[in-house]
C-alpha positions, 0 to 999 in steps of 0.5 A, a space after each residue: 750935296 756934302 753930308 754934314 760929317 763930310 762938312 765938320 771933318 772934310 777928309 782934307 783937314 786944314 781947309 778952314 779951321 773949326 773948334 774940334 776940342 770937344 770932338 777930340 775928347 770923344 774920339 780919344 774916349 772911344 779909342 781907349 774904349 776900343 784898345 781896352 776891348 781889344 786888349 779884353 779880347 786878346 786875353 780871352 783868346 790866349 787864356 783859351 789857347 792856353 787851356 786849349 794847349 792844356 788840354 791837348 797836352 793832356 791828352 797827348 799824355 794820356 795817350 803816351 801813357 796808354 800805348 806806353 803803358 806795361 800792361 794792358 790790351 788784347 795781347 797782354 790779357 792773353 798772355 796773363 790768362 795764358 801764364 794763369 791757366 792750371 795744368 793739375 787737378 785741384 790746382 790753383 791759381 796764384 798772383 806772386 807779387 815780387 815774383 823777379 825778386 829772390 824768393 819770389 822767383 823760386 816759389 813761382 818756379 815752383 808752383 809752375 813747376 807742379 802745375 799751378 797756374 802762376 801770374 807775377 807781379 813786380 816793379 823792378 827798382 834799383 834797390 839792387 841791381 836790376 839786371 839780376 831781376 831781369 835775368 830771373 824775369 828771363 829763366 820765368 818767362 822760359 818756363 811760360 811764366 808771365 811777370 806783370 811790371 808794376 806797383 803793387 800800390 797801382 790799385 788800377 793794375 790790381 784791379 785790372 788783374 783780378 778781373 781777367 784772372 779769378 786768382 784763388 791764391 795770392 803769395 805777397 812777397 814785394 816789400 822793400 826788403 834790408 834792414 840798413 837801408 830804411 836809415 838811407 829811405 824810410 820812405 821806401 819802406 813805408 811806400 812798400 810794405 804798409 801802402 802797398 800791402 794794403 792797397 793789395 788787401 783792398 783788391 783782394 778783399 774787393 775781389 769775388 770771389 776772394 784769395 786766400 793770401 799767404 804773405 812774407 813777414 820777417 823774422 826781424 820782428 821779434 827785434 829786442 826779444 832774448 828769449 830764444 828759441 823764438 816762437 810766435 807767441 813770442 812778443 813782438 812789440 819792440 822792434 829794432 829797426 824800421 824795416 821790423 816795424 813795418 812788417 809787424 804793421 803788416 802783421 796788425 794790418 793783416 789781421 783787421 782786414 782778416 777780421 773785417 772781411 773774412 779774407 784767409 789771411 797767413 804770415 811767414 817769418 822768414 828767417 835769414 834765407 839764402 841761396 842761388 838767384 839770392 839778394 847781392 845786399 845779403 852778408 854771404 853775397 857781398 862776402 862771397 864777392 869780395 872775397 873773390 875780388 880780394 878786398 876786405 870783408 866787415 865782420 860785425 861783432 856784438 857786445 862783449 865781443 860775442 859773435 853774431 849768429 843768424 839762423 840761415 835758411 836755405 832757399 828751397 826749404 823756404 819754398 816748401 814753407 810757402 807751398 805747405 801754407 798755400 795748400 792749407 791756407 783755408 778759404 776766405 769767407 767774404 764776398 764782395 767785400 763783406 765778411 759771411 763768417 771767420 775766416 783762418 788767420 795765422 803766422 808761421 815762423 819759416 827758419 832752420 833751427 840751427 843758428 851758425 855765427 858769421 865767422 863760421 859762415 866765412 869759414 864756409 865760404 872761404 872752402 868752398 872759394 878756396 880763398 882767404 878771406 881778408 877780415 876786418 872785425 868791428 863792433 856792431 853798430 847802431 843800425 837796427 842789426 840784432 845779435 842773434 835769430 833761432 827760430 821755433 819751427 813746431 807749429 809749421 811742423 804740425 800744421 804745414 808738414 815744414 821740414 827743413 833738410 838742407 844745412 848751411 855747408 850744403 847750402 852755400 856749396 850750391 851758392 857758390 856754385 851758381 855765383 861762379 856759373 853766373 858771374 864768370 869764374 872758373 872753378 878756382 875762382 879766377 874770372 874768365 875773361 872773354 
């Protein structure tokens, strides 16, 4: 017997006819009922596989950045332990952040070199050219030093550092460096040498037990100041560019986080340092290019047609300066990021005391070149430049034994002599062509 469904709509339709009106209300209601279901349903289902993507995205970074990663794993504590092991009695244990830079790689050859245990740090931007960093990464790594590429602002690094190694010492020479420069990126500067000082700071006042720190400040902080020789009594308030401003941010920042936490806090003035493995952005460098390559050189005047006058310091004499403040850095006094009582505090200026003009150091170099240098002699202009530096060296005399013996015609023999070695040329300054 036929159900009374099969009766009211017979799976044949048109056999007789019947008042559906009312059915087909209802169906269309549940059809649309059903499609709004189905289209509810659809958007959770691609609302889960997106996040499901994500998630998988997320991971897969993640762990692209882990087996990517510079740092980190067995192999590459080891390889830190290794570099970081003291091979002297009464010997120290440095991390040198900005260790492929200039001054960086002479300290931490230096430091090797007597038997201190040594550990790098640098990030390897193209503020110059990287090849010259990677080169001096190279001459490290010959003599067992272990560079970390990094951020000094990558606190998980840091962090990561201070607990496989038990640093006694920190030499802070990562900044971003040039005077001009902060005009083009201020960013860089602030990036550098405020953010990343103090996320080092943060390590290093964390740490137990705590580094003494030796840092490199400037010589450009004394900025406007006609008072010469400088000394560091010296006001320091008028600085006349960005990049001086913030080395002497870093100098007040230094001094809370001495007061604060106890750590052994010293600054460095370096004034005008040059020499082999040197920066290319420095005047006696791309002097010393260009004058090879035959094009003209810009010799800044001040005013009234003055002559400015650096006080150039060559490399090795700096090196002693921070070994000399290393060795007598005093220890710092907190514990876990708690000061137990004062801890020492200070700020050495690192120069020659001889002032030279820039003409005379063209003169130099033309010598040693044996080469004309073609001289275009324009006005200085407003970019942050000072006249004149001459620093005061009685307080690193007495209290770091600083002594400086090279001066600036020896200085730059030995610079040039390395230039032509590294980029080529014969003794008369003619490139060798392979």
């Amino acid at each position: 017997m036929p159900s009374l469904e099969d009766e009211l709509f017979p799976s044949t339709p048109g056999k007789f006819k019947i008042d559906r009106s009312h059915h087909t209300m209802n169906r269309q209601f549940h059809r649309c009922f059903a499609s709004t279901s189905t289209m509810f349903l659809w958007a959770l289902f691609l609302i889960a596989l997106t996040a499901s993507y994500l998630s998988f995205q997320s991971f897969v970074d993640s762990g692209s950045r882990y087996f990517t990663a510079s740092w980190g794993g067995l192999q590459w504590e080891k390889q830190v332990r290794t570099s970081a092991q003291i091979h002297r009695s009464g010997g120290m244990s440095v991390l040198v952040t900005g260790a492929a830079g200039f001054v960086g790689t002479h300290v931490s050859l230096a430091l090797k070199k007597r038997g201190d245990g040594v550990v790098g740090l640098d990030n390897f931007n193209n503020y110059y050219d990287p090849s010259l960093k990677k080169a001096r990464k190279a001459m490290l790594n010959g003599h067992g030093i272990f560079i970390v590429e990094g951020d000094i602002n990558d606190s998980r690094l840091l962090d990561k550092l201070f607990d496989v190694v038990v640093f006694t010492h920190v030499m802070h020479l990562a900044a971003q460096a040039g005077v001009r420069y902060a005009m083009e990126n201020p960013q860089s500067y602030v990036h550098s040498n405020i953010a990343g000082l103090v996320t080092l700071l943060e390590a290093c006042k964390s740490s137990n037990p705590q580094p003494a720190v030796v840092w490199a400040s400037s010589s450009s902080v004394y900025g406007l100041n006609d008072k010469v020789p400088f000394s560091e009594s010296d006001r320091t308030d008028q600085p006349a560019s960005l990049y001086a401003a913030t080395k002497k941010a870093g100098e007040e920042i230094t001094h809370t986080y001495n007061h604060i936490y106890g750590l052994s806090i010293t600054g460095l003035r370096f004034f005008t340092v040059y020499g082999p493995w040197g920066r290319p952005d420095m005047a006696y460098f791309s002097f010393t290019r260009n004058i090879l390559q035959g094009k003209p050189i810009t010799v800044y005047r001040g005013k009234n047609r003055v002559d400015l006058a650096r006080d150039f310091t060559y490399i090795d004499d700096i090196v002693k300066g921070c070994l000399g403040s290393l060795d007598t850095a005093g220890k710092s006094t907190g514990s876990g990021g708690k000061k137990r009582g004062p801890a020492p505090y200070r700020i050495f200026n690192l120069g020659n005391t001889s002032p030279v003009t820039v003409p005379v150091l063209v003169e130099i170099l033309e010598k040693h070149l044996k080469v004309k240098a073609k001289r275009n002699v324009v006005e200085m202009p407003g970019n942050g430049d000072v006249p004149f530096t001459h620093a005061n060296i009685s307080a690193a005399r007495r209290e770091l034994g600083y002594k400086p013996t090279t001066d600036l015609q020896t200085g730059l023999k030995k610079f040039v002599r390395w230039y032509l070695s590294y980029y080529g040329y014969n003794n008369r300054g003619t490139k060798i062509v392979n």
